[in-house]
Backbone as a chain_set.jsonl record, in Angstrom:
{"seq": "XXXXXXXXXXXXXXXXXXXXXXXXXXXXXXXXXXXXXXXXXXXXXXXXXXXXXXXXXXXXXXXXXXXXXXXXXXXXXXXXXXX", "coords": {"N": [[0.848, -1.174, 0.0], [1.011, 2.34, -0.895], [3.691, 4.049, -1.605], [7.043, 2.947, -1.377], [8.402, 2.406, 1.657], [7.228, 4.64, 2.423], [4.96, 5.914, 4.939], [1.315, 5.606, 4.882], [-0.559, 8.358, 6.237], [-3.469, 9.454, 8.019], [-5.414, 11.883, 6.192], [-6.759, 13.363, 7.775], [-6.751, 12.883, 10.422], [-4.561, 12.176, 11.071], [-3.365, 10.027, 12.039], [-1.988, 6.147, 11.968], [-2.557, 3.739, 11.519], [-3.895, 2.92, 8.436], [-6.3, 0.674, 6.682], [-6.32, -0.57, 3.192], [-9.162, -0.673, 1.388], [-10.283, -1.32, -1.095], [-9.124, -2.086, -4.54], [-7.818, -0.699, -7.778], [-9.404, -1.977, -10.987], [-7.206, -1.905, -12.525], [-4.211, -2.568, -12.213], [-1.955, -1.288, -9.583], [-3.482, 1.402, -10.583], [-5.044, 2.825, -8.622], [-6.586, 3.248, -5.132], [-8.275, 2.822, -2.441], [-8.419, 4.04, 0.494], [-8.542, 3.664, 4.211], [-8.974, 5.459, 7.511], [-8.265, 3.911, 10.307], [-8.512, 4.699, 12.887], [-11.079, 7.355, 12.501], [-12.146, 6.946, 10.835], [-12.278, 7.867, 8.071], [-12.367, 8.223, 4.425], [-10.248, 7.721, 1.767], [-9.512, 7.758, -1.945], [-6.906, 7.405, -3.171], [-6.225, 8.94, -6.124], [-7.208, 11.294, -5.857], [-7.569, 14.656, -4.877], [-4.183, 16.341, -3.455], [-5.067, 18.159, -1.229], [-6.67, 16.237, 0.049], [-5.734, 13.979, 0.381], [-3.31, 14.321, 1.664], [-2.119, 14.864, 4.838], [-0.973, 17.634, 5.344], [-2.045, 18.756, 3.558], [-4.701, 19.115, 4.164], [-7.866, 20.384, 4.717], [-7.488, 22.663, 7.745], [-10.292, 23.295, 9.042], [-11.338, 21.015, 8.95], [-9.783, 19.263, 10.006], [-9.253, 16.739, 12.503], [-8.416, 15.486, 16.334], [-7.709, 12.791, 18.771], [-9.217, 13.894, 20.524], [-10.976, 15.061, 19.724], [-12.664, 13.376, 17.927], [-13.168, 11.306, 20.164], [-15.263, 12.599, 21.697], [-16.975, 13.411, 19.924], [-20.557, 13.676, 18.535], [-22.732, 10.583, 18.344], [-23.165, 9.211, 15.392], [-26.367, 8.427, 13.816], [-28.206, 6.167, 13.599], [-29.062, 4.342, 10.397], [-32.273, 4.296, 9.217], [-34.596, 1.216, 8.565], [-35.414, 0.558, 5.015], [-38.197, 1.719, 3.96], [-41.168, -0.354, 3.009], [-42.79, -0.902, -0.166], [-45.509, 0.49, -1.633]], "CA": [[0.0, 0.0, 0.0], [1.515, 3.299, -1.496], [5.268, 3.798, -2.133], [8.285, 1.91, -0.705], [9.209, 3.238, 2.239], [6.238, 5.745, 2.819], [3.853, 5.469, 5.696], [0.661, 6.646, 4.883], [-1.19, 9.082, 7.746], [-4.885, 9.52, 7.922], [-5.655, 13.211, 6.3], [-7.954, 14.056, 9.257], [-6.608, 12.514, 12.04], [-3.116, 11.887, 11.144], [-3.261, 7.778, 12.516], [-0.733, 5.822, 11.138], [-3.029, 2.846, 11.006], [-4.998, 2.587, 7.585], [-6.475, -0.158, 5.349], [-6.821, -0.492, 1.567], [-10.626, -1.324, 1.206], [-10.267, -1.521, -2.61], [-8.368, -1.86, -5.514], [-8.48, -0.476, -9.022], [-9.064, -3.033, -11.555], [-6.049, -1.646, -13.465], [-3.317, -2.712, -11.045], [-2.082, 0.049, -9.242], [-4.445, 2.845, -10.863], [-5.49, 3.682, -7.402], [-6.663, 2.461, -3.966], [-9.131, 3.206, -2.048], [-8.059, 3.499, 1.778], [-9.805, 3.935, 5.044], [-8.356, 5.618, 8.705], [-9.077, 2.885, 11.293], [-9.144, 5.608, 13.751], [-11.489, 8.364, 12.348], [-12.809, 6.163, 9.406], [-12.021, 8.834, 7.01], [-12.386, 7.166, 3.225], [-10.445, 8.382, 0.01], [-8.804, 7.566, -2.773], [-5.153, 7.856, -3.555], [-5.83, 9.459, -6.83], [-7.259, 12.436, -5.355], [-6.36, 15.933, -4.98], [-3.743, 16.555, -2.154], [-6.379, 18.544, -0.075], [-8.027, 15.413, 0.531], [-5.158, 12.946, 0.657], [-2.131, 14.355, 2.566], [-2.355, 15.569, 5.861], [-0.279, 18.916, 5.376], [-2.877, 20.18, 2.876], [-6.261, 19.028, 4.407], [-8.222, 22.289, 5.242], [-7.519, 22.726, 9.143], [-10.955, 23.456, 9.35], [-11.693, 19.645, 8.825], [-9.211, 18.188, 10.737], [-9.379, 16.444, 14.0], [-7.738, 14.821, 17.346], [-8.608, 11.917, 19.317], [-10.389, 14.286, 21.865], [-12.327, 15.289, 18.812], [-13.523, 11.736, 18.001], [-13.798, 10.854, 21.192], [-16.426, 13.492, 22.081], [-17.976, 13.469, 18.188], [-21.455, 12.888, 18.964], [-22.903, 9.77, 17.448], [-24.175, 9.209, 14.052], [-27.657, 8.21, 14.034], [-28.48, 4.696, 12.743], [-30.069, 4.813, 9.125], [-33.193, 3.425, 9.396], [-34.953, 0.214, 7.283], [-36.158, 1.031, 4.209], [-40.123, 1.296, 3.76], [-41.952, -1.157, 2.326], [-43.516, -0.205, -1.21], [-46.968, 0.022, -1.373]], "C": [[0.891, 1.233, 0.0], [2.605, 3.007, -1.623], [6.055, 3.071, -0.93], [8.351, 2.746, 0.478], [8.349, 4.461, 2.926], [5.091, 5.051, 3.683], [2.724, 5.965, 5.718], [-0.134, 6.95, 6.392], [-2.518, 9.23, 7.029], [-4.674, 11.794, 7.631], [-6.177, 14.04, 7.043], [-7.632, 13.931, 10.175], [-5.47, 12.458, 12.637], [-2.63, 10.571, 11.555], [-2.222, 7.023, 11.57], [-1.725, 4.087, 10.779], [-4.781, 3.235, 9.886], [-5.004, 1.523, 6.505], [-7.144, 0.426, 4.314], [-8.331, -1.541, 1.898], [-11.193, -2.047, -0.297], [-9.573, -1.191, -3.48], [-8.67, -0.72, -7.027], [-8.318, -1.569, -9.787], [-7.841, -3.279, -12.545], [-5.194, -1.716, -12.19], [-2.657, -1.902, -10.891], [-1.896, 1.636, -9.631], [-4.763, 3.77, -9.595], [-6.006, 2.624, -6.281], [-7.348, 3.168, -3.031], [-8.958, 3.031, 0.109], [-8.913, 3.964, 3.145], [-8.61, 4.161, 6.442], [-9.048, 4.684, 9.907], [-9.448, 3.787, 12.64], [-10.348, 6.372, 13.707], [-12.777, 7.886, 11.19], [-12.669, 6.745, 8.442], [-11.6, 7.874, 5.872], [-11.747, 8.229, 2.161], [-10.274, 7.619, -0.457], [-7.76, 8.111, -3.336], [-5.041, 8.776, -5.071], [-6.936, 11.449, -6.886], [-6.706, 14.094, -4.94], [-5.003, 16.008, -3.413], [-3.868, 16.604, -0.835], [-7.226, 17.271, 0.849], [-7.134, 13.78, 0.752], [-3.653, 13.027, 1.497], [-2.585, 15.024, 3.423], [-1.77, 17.084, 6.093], [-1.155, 20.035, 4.56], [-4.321, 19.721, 3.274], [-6.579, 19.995, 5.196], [-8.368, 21.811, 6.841], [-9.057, 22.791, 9.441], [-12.047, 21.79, 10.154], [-10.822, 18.615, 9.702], [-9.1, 18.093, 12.289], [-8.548, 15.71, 14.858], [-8.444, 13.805, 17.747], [-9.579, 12.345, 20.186], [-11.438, 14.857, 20.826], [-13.686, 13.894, 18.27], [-14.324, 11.252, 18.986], [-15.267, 11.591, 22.116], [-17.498, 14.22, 20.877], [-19.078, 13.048, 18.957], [-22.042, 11.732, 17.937], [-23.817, 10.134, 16.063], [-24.914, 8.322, 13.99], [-27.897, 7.018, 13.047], [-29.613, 4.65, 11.581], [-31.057, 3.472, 9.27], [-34.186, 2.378, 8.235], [-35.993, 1.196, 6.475], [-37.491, 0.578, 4.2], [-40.527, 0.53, 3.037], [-42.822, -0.754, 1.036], [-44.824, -0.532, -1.242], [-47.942, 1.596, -1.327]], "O": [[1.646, 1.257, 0.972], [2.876, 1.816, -1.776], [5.635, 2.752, 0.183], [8.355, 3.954, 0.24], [8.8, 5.127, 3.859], [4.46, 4.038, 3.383], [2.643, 6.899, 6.515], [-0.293, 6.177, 7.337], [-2.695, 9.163, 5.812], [-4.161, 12.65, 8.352], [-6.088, 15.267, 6.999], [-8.011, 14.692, 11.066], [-5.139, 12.558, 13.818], [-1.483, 10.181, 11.341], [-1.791, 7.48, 10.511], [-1.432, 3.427, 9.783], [-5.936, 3.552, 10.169], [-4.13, 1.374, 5.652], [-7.995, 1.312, 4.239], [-8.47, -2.65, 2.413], [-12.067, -2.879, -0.541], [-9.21, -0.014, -3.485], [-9.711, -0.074, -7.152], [-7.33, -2.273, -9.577], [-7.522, -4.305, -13.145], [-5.444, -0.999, -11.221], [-2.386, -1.327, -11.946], [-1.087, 2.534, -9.395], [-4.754, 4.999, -9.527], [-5.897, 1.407, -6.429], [-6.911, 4.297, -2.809], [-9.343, 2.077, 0.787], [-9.939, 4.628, 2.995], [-7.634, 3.423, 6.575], [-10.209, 4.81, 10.296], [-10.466, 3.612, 13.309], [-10.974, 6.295, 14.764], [-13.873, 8.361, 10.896], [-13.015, 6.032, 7.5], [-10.789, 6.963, 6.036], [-12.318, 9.236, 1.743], [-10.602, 6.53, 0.012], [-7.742, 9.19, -3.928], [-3.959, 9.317, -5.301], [-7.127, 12.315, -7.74], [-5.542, 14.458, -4.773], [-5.395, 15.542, -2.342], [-3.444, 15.985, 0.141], [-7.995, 17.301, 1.81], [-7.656, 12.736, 1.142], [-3.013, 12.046, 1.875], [-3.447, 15.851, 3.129], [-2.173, 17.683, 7.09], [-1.192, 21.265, 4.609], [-5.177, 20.091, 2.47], [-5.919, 20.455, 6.128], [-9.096, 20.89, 7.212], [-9.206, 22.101, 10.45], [-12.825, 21.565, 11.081], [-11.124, 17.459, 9.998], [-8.921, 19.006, 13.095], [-7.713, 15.095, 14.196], [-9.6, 13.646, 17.355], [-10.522, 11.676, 20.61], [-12.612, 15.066, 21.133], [-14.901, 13.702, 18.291], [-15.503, 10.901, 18.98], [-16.005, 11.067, 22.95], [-18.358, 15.1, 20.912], [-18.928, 12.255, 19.888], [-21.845, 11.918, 16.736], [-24.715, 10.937, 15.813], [-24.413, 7.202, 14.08], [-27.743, 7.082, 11.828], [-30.807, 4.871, 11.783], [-30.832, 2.266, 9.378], [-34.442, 2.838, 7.123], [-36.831, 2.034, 6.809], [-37.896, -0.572, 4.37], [-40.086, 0.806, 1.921], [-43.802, -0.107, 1.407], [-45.271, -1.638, -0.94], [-49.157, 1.565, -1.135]]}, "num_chains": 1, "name": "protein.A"}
């Protein structure tokens, strides 16, 4: 997962632990990775802003005391029955 030698960081959170969730079917076109901390999802062929941590807008980025006091996200509820 990315270059030799490079560790990738979570753009949001900065975590050093993230998995690849998906490939491209063109072998490596791109990769689709996920922050196990924060869950934060891109893709490696993305702009900067949204894949290195030095250019993701401060506005967006967070700590663990930010996580940890995120309030929850609300469980999507079953779809309705047609009729």
């Amino acid at each position: 997962m990315g270059k030799e030698g490079f560790t990738p960081m979570c753009p949001r959170c900065a975590h050093e632990s993230i998995s690849k969730l998906a490939g491209s079917p063109v072998a490596g076109a791109w990769e689709v990775l996920q922050c196990q901390r924060c869950l934060y999802t891109w893709r490696t062929t993305e702009p900067d802003r949204r894949t290195k941590r030095d250019s993701y807008p401060e506005a967006f980025k967070m700590t663990q005391a930010d996580i940890d006091n995120a309030p929850e996200v609300p469980a999507i509820p079953a779809l309705r029955g047609r009729g």
